[in-house]
C-alpha positions in Angstrom: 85.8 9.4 160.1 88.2 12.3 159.4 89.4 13.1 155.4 92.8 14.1 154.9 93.1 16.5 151.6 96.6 17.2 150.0 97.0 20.3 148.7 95.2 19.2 144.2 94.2 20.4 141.6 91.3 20.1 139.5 92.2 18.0 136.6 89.4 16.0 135.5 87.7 18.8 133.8 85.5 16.6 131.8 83.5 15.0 134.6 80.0 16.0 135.0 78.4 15.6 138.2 74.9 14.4 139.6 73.6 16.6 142.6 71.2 15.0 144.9 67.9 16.6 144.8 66.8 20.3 146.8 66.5 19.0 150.0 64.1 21.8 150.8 61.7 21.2 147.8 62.2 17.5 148.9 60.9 18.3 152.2 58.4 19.9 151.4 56.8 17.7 149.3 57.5 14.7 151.2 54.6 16.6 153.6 52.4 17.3 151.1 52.3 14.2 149.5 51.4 12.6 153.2 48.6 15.0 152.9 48.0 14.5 149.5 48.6 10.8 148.1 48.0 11.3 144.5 51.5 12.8 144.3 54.4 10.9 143.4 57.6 12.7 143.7 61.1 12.3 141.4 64.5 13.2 141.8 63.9 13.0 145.5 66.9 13.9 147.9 69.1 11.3 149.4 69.7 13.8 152.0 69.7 11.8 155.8 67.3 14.7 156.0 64.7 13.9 153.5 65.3 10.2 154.8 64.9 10.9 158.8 61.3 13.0 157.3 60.4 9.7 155.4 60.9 7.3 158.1 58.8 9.5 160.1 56.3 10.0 157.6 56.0 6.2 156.9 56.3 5.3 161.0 53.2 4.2 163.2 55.2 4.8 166.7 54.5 7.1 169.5 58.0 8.2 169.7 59.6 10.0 166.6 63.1 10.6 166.8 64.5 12.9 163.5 67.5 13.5 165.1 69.8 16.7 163.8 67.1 17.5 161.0 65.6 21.0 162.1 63.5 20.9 158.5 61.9 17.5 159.6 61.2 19.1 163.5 59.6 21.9 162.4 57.4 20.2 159.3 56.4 17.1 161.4 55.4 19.5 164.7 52.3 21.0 162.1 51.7 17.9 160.3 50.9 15.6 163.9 49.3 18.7 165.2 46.3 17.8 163.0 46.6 14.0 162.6 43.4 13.4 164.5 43.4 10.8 167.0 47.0 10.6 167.2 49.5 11.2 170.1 53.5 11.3 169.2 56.2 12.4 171.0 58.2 14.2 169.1 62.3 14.2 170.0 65.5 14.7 168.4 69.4 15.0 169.5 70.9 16.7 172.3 71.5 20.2 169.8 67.8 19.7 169.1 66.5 20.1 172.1 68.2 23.1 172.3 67.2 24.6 168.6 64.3 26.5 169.2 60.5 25.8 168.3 58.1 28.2 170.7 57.1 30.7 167.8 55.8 27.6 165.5 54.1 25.9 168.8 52.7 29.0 170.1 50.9 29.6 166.5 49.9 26.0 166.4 48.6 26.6 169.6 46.9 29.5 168.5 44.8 27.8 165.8 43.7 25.3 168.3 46.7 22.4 168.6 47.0 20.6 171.6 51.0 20.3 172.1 52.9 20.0 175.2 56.5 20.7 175.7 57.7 17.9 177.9 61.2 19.8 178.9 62.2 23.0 178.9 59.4 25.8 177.2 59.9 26.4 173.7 62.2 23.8 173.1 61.8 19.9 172.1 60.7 17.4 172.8 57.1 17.5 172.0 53.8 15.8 173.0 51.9 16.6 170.1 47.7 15.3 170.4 46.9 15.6 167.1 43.1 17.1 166.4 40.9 19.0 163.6 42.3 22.6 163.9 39.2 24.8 162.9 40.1 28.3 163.2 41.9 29.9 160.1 43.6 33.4 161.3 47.3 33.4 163.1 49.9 35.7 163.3 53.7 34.4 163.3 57.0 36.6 163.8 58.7 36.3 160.6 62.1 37.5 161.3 63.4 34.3 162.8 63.1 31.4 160.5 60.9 30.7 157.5 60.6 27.2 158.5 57.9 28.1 160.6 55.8 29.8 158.5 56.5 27.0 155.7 55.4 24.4 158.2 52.1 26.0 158.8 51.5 26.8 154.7 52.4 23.1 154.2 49.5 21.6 156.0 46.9 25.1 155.4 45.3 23.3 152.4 43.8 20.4 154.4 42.4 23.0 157.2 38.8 22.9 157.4 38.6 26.9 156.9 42.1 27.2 154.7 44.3 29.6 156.6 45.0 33.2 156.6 48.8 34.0 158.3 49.7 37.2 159.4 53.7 37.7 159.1 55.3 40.6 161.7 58.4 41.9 161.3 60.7 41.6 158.4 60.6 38.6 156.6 63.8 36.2 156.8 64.8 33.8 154.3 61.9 35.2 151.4 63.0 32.6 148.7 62.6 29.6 150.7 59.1 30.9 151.9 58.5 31.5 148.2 59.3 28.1 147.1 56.6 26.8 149.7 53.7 29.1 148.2 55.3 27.7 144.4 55.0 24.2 144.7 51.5 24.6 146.7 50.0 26.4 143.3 51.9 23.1 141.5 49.3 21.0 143.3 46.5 23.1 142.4 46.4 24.9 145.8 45.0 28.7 145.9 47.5 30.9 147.5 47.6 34.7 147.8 50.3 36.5 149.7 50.0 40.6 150.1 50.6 43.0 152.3 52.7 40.5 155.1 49.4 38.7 155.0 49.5 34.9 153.1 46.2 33.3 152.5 45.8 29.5 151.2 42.2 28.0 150.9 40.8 24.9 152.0 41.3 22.2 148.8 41.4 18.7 149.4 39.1 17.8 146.3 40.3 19.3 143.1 44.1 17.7 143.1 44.6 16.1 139.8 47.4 13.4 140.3 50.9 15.0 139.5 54.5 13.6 139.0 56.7 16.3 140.4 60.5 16.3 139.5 62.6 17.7 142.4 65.6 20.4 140.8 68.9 19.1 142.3 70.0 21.5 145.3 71.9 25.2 145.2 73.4 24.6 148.0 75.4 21.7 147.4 75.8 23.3 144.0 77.8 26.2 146.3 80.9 24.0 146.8 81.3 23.4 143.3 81.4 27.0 142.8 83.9 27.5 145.2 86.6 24.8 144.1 86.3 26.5 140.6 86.4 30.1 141.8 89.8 28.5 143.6 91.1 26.5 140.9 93.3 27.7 138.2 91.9 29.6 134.9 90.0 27.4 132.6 88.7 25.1 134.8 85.1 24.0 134.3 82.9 21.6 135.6 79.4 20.6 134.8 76.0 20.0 137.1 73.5 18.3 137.0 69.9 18.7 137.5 69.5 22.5 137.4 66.9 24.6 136.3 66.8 28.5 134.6 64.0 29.2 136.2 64.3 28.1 139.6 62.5 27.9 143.2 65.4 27.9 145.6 66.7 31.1 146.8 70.3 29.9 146.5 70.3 29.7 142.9 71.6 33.6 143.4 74.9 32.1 143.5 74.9 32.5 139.7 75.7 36.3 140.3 77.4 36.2 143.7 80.3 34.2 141.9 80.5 36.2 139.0 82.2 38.5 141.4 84.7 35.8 141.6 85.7 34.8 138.4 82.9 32.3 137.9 81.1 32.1 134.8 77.5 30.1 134.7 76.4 28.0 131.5 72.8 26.8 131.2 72.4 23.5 128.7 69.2 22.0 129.0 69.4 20.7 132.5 73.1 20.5 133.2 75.2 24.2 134.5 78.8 24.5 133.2 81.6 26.4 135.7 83.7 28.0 134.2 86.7 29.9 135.8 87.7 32.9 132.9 89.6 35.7 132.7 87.2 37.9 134.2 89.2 39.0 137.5 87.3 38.6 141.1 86.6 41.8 143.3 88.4 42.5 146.4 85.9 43.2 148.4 82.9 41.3 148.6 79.3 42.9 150.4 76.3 41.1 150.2 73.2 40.6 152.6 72.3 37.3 152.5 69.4 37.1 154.8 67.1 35.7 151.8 70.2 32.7 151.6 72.1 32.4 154.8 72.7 28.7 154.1 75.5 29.5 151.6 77.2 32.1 153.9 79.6 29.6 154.8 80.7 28.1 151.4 80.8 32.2 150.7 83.2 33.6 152.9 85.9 30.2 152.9 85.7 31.5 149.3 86.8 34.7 150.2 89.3 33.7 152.7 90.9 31.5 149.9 90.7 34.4 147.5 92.8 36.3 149.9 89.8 39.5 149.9 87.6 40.5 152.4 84.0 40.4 152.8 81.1 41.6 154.9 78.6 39.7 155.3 75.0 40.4 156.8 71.3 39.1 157.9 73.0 36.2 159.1 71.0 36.1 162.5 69.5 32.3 161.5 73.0 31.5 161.7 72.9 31.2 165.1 70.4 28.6 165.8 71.4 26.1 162.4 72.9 22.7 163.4 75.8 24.3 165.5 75.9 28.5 165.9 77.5 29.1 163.1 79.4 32.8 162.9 81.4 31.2 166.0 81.9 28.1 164.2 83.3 30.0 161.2 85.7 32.4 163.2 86.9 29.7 165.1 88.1 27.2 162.6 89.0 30.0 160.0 91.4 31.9 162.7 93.4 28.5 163.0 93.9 28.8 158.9 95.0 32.1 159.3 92.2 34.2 159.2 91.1 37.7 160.9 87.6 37.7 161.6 85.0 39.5 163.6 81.5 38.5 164.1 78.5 39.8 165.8 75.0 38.5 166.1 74.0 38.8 162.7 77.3 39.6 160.6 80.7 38.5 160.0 83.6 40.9 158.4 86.8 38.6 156.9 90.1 40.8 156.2 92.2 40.0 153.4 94.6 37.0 153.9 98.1 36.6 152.2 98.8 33.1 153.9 97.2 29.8 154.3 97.9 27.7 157.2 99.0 24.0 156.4 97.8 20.7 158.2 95.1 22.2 160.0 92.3 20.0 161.6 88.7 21.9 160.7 86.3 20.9 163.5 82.9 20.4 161.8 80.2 21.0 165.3 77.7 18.0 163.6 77.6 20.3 160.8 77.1 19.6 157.2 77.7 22.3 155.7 80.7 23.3 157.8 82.4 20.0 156.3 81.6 20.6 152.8 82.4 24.8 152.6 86.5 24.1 153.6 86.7 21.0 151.6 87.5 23.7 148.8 90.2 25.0 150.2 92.2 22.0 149.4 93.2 23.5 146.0 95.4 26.1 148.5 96.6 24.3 151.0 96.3 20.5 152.8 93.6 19.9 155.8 91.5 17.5 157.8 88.4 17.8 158.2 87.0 16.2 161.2 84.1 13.7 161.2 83.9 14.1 157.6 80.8 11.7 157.3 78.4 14.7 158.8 78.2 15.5 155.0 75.2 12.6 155.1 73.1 15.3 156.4 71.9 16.8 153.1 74.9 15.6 150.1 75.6 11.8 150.8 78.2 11.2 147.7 79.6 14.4 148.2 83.1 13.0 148.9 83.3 10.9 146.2 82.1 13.9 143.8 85.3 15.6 144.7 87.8 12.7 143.7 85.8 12.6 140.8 87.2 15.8 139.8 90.8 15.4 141.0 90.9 16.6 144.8 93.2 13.7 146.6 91.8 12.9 149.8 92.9 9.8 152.3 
């Protein structure tokens, strides 16, 4: 399915929109409450994501399929490593098996797991032989994905002797790693992290039952940002469920847009965007190796804005659903653009024109979709294989003729 988007404007300025829930705090929960029954979980995402993990979760086959979701390959590795007695093979699509998962495997390994690679090393599929992992200590490099070390946190509680992890070299995507250790104390899990060095002990027995309410996602949030920093002064639009204090790393979008205009509004629950008088910058530097899943919806922004960026720690980038610095120069050098990337930055030089009718390739990639949809408040586009956006924000299509963007 490709969307065709005229060139709109924002007028229903009234319209307040529900956000799916975090998929990442979904995620993660979904494992711990396999682990841990007496949790029931609310606001869950709709995500295909959180869905594929479900499934998986709920399935008693010896062939798991999850498909494009990396979160779900890299969880459900740990989690079958120590469901005892049980042998899966664990598969996904043909990007999949290309996405790498040695680092998490080889720690897994480590502590005991017995898991085969039935294809090329380091890569999926898996034959994971799922057995009681009893030794505690691992080390795991840290400067590739935090997904790994989440994975292993996830299921550390249940571990006969609890789990100390040793992290080596600089730490990638800290907020998301954070939001892990967060929801683990939630539960009533011990965690201590200090010095590079995260600890979790062994409790299986203390949970009380808990009803945990999932914060709608950041990310998604993103696009919203960036059709209002595009739209016309006094725009607003309101979000819903978002908390003050929150656990995902991308709600740092609150100050990144600021620097484009973009006021933020806390009520309750729900954020107001407002576009005001304060004027955007013209140059735009940020390191976003803490939130590298918004560096997409950040630089169309720019490139809309007609100012340039540079952005860096964007070396995750590379291994996501598609590699996604190429992705970006690519289909922003048809609009227009002038862009150079390297293997962990891109640099974006100011536009003055927009290219009209141009078809954005999306790679099987969400959020590659969703980040030029904005741009329809400059000029028209199609985006290709528009219904990729299932991947983590199901109704986000509909959300944006909600607020006035005319798409066919």
């Amino acid at each position: 399915m490709d969307v065709y988007l005229q060139q709109s404007l924002i007028n229903n300025l009234n319209s307040e929109i529900q956000i799916t829930g975090s998929k990442s705090e979904s995620n993660r929960l979904l494992i711990l409450q396999a682990l841990f029954t007496n949790i029931t979980i609310k606001n869950l995402s709709n995500s295909d994501d959180s869905q594929v993990l479900q499934k998986a979760l709920a399935s008693t086959s010896k062939r798991i399929d999850i498909h494009h979701a990396g979160t779900a390959m890299r969880f459900l590795t740990a989690y079958y490593a120590i469901q005892v007695g049980n042998e899966v093979t664990l598969t996904g699509s043909a990007r999949m098996q290309q996405r790498p998962i040695g680092v998490l495997v080889d720690a897994l390994q480590e502590l005991g797991a017995d898991i085969t690679y039935l294809k090329e090393e380091g890569y999926p599929p898996l034959l994971i032989k799922g057995k009681a992992l009893t030794k505690n200590k691992v080390s795991l490099k840290a400067d590739v994905s935090s997904q790994y070390i989440s994975a292993l946190l996830l299921i550390a509680p249940v571990l006969k002797n609890g789990l100390s992890l040793t992290l080596k070299d600089e730490i990638t995507s800290t907020p998301y790693l954070k939001m892990t250790l967060a929801l683990l104390e939630k539960i009533g899990v011990q965690t201590n992290f200090e010095n590079n060095i995260i600890k979790v002990k062994h409790n299986t027995s203390r949970l009380t039952n808990q009803a945990l309410t999932v914060e709608s996602d950041w990310s998604s949030a993103s696009y919203f940002y960036s059709l209002v920093a595009l739209s016309t002064e006094g725009t607003q639009i309101k979000l819903s469920s978002y908390f003050k204090k929150s656990l995902q790393g991308d709600s740092v979008l609150t100050k990144i847009y600021e620097q484009f205009g973009v006021q933020t509004e806390f009520h309750k629950n729900t954020i107001t965007l407002k576009n005001g008088i304060i004027p955007h910058t013209s140059h735009l530097t940020l390191n976003l190796k803490n939130t590298p899943d918004i560096a997409q919806t950040i630089t169309v922004t720019c490139f809309g804005l007609g100012i340039s960026c540079c952005l860096t720690g964007l070396h995750t980038l590379k291994i996501k659903e598609t590699d996604r610095l190429i992705a970006l120069q690519t289909e922003l050098e048809k609009l227009g653009a002038s862009v150079v990337i390297t293997e962990d930055s891109l640099q974006l030089s100011p536009s003055k024109k927009i290219n009209k009718n141009i078809s954005i390739a999306t790679y099987q990639d969400h959020r590659m979709a969703m980040a030029f949809a904005p741009l329809a408040l400059k000029t028209t586009l199609t985006i290709k294989n528009a219904e990729v956006v299932s991947k983590s924000y199901p109704t986000f299509w509909e959300n944006l003729k909600a607020i006035g963007v005319v798409l066919n």
